[in-house]
C-alpha positions as CSV (number, residue, x, y, z in Angstrom):
1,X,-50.6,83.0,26.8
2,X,-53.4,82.4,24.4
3,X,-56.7,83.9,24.9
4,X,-58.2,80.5,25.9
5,X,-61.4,81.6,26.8
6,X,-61.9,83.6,23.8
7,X,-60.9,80.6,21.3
8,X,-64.3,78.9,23.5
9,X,-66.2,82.0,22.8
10,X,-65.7,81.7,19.6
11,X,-66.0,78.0,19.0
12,X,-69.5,77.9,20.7
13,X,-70.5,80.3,18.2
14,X,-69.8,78.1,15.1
15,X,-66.8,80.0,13.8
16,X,-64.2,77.3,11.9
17,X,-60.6,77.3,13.1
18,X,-58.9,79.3,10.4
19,X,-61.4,82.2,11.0
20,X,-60.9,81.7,15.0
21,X,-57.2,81.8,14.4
22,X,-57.7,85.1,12.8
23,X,-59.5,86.9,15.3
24,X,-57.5,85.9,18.2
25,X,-54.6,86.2,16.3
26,X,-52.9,83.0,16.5
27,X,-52.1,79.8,14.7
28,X,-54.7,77.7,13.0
29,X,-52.8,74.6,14.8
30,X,-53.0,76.1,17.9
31,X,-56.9,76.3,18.0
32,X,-57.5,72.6,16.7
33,X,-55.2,71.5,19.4
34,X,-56.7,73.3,22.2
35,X,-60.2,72.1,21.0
36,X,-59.3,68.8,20.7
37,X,-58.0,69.1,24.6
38,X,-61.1,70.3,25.5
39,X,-63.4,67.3,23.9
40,X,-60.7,64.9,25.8
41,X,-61.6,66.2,29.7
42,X,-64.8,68.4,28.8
43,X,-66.6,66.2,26.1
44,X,-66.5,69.4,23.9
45,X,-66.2,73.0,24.4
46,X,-69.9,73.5,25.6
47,X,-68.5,71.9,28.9
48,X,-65.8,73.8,29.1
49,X,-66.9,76.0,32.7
50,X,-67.5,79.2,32.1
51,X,-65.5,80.8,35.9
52,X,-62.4,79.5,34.7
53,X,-60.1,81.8,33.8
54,X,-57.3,81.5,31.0
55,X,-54.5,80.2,33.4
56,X,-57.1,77.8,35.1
57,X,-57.9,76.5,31.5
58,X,-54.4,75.7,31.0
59,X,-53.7,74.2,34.0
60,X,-56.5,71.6,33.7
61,X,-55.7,70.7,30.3
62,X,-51.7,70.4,30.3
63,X,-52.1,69.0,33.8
64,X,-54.8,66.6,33.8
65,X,-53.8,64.8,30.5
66,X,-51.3,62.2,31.6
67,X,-54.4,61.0,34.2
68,X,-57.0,61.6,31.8
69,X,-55.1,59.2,29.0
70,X,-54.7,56.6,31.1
71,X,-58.3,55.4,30.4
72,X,-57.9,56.0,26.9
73,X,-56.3,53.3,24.2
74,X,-53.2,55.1,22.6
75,X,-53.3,54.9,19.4
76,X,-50.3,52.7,17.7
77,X,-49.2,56.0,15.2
78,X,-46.2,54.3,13.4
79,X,-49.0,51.8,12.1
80,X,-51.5,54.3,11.3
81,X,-48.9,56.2,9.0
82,X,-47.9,52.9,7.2
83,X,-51.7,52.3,6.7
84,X,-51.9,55.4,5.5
85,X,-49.3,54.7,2.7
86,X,-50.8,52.0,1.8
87,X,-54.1,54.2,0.8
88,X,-56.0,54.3,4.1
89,X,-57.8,57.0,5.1
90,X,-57.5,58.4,8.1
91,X,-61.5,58.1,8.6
92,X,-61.1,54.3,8.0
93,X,-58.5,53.8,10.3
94,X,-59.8,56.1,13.6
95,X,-62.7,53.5,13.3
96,X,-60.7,50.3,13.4
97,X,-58.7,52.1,16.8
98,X,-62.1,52.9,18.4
99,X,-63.0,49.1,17.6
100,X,-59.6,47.6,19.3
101,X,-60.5,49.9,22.3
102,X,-64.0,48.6,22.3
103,X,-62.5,45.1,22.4
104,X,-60.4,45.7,25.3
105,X,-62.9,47.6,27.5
106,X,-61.1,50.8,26.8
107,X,-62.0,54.6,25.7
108,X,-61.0,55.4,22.4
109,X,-60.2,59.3,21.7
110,X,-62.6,61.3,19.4
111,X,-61.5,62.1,15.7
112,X,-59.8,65.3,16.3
113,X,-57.6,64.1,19.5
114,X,-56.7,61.4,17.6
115,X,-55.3,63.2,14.3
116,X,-53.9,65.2,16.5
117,X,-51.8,62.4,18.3
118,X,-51.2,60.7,14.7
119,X,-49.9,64.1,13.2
120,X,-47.7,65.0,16.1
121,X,-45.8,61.9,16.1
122,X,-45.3,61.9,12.5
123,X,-43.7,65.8,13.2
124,X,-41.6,64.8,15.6
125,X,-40.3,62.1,13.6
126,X,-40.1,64.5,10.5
127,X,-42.1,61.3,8.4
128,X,-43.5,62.3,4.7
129,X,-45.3,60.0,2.7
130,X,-47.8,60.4,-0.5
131,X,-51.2,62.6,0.9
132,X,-53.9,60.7,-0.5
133,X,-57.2,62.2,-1.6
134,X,-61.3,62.3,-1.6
135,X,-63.2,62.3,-4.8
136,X,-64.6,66.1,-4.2
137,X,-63.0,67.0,-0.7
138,X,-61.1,69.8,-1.6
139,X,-59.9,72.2,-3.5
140,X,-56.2,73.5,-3.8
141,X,-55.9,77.7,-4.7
142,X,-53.0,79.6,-5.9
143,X,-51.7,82.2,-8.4
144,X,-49.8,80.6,-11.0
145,X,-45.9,81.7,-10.6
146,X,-45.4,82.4,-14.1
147,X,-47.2,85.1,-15.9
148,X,-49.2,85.1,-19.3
149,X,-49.2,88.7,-21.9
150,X,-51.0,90.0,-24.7
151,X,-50.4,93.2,-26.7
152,X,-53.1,96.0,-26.9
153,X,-54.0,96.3,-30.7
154,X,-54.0,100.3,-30.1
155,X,-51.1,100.9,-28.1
156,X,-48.9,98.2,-28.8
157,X,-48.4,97.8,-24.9
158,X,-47.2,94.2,-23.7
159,X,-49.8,93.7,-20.7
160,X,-49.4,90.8,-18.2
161,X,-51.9,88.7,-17.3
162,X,-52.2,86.9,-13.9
163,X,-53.5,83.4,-13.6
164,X,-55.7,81.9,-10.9
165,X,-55.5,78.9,-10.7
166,X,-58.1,75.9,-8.8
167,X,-57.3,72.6,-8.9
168,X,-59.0,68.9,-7.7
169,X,-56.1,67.0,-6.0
170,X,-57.5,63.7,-6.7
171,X,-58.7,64.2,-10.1
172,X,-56.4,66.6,-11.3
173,X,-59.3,68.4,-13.2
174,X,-58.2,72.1,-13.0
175,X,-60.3,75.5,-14.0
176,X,-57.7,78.8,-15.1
177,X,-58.7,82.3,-15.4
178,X,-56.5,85.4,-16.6
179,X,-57.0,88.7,-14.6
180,X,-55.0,91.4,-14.8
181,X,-54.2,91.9,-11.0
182,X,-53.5,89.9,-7.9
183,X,-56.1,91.6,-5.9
184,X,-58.9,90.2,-3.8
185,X,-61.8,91.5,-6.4
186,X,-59.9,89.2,-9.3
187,X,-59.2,86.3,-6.5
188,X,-62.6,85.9,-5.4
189,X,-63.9,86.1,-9.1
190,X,-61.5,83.5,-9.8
191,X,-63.2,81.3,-6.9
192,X,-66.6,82.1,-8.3
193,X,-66.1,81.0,-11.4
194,X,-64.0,78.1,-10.6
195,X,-67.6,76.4,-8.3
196,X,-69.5,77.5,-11.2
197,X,-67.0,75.5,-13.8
198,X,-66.5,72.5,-11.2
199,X,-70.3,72.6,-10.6
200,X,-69.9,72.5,-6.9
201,X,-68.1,73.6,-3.7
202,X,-65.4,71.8,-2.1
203,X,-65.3,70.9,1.4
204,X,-61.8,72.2,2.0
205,X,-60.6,75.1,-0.1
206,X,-56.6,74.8,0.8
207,X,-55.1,78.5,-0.8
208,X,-51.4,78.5,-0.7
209,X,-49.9,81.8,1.3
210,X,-50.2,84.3,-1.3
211,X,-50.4,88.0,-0.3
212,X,-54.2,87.9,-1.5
213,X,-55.1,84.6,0.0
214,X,-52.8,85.8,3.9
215,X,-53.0,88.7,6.6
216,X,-49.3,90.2,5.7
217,X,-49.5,91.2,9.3
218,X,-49.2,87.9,10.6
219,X,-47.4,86.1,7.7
220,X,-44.9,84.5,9.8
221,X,-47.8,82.8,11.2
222,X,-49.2,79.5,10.4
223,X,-51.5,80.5,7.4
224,X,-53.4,83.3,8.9
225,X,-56.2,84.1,6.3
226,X,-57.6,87.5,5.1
227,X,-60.6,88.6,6.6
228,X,-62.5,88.9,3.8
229,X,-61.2,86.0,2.2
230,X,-62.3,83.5,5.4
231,X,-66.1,85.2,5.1
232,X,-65.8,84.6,1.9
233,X,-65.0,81.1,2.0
234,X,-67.8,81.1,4.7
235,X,-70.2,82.2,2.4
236,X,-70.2,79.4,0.0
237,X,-69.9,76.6,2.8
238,X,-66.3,76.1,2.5
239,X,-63.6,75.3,5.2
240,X,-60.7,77.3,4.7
241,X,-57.3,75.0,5.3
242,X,-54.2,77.0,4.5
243,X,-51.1,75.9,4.4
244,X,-48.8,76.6,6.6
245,X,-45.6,79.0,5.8
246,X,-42.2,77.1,4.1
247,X,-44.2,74.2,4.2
248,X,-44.1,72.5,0.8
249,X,-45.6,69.3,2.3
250,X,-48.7,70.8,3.1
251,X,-49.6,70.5,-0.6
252,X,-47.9,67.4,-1.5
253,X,-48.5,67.2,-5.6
254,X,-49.6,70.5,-6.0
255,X,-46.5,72.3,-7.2
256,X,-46.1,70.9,-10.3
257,X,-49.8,72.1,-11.3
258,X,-48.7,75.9,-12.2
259,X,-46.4,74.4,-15.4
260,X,-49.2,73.1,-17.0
261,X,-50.4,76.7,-17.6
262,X,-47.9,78.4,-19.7
C-alpha cells in the first residue's frame, strides 16, 4: 500500500509531485491521482484528517467516490479529446464543463480531477492524437542519441562529444551544447546555459529518462527523477514532468529533434 499519509505530509509542505514521488518512492501518476482524490471529498489535502491512518485513507477515497460523483457533472471525455484535436486546450475546455455544470445546478470537478478523468479514459481506450503546446510552457530535455568528435591537435586522439540538447515544443527554437560526459555536472550546465540562451525558465522542464536525468534504482518506474536533478529543477522555479518509461507518446514531436544536430 502507498504511504498515503506521507504523500499528505509532503504535499502540505509545498513539494511538487515528481519530487514527492521520489521520496516516497513511487509513481509520479500515483501521487497526482491520490491528490486529486483528496480535493474531490476533502476540498484539498489541508482537509485531509490528520487520525486517519493509511488504510482509513484508502477506504474513504476508493469507497466514497461512486457517492461523492453523484453530485458532480461527469465530464463528456470522448468530446474533450476531439476538442482537443481540434486545438483546444485543456484549460479552455475544464472551463466550458464547469459552465454546463453551472447551468444545470451541478458541481463541476476541480482541474486536476478532471484531467485526471479526461486522461484515464483516453488510456483505457489507448486514443493518441497531436499534443498541442503553450508559447513558453515548457521545455523538453534530452541527450542527443548520436554523438559529435574532434581530434586533439597533440595527440591525434578522436574524442567524443556529448550533446545536450533543450528544446521549445511549440516553437521549435532549440539551444545545443557539447560536453564531454553524460554526467550530472555537464547536464545541469547544459540547463544553465540553455535559461540563459532562451532568456527564461520554463514552466515544465519534461527530461526524457536518461540515466542522468532518472534514479536507475527505480527506472522501471514511471519517471522517477534524481535527487539532485528535482532540487535542481526546484531551484530555478521549474516543475519537473518526466516522461514516463517506453512511452514515446509522452513526447509527441520530440524525437525527431536529435537529427537536426549532426
Amino acid at each position: 500500500m502507498l504511504d498515503y499519509k506521507s504523500i499528505v505530509r509532503l504535499k502540505r509542505l509545498g513539494l511538487n509531485n515528481s519530487a514527492i514521488a521520489s521520496n516516497v518512492h513511487c509513481k509520479w501518476d500515483s501521487v497526482q491521482r491520490l491528490v486529486a482524490r483528496c480535493e474531490s471529498v476533502w476540498g484539498s489535502v489541508d482537509g485531509v484528517p490528520e487520525n486517519l491512518s493509511n488504510e482509513e485513507i484508502a477506504d474513504i477515497l476508493f469507497s466514497s467516490r461512486k457517492s461523492v460523483d453523484l453530485d458532480y457533472l461527469q465530464p463528456d471525455s470522448e468530446k474533450i479529446l476531439e476538442k482537443q484535436r481540434q486545438g483546444y486546450q485543456r484549460n479552455e475546455l475544464w472551463a466550458e464543463y464547469c459552465a454546463e455544470a453551472a447551468a444545470l445546478g451541478m458541481k463541476a470537478y476541480k482541474l486536476s480531477r478532471f484531467n485526471e478523468i479526461v486522461s484515464e479514459y483516453r488510456s483505457k481506450h489507448d486514443i493518441s492524437f497531436t499534443m498541442g503546446h503553450v508559447p513558453g510552457l515548457e521545455a523538453q530535455a534530452d541527450w542527443a542519441g548520436d554523438h559529435g568528435h574532434f581530434v586533439d591537435c597533440d595527440t591525434g586522439e578522436l574524442i567524443e562529444v556529448h550533446v545536450f540538447v533543450m528544446t521549445l515544443p511549440y516553437s521549435g527554437y532549440f539551444y545545443c551544447e557539447g560536453f564531454l560526459d553524460e554526467k550530472m555536472p555537464s547536464w545541469l550546465a547544459g540547463h544553465v546555459n540553455a535559461f540563459s540562451f532562451f532568456g527564461g525558465v520554463p514552466a515544465f522542464v519534461i527530461p526524457d529518462n536518461c540515466a542522468t536525468a532518472v534514479d536507475r534504482q527505480h527506472f522501471d518506474e514511471k519517471g522517477i527523477l534524481n535527487t539532485r536533478y528535482v532540487e535542481f529543477l526546484n531551484h530555478y522555479g521549474a516543475i519537473p514532468k518526466p516522461t514516463r518509461v517506453r512511452k514515446p507518446r509522452d513526447k509527441g514531436g520530440t524525437c525527431r529533434t536529435p537529427c537536426s544536430y549532426r
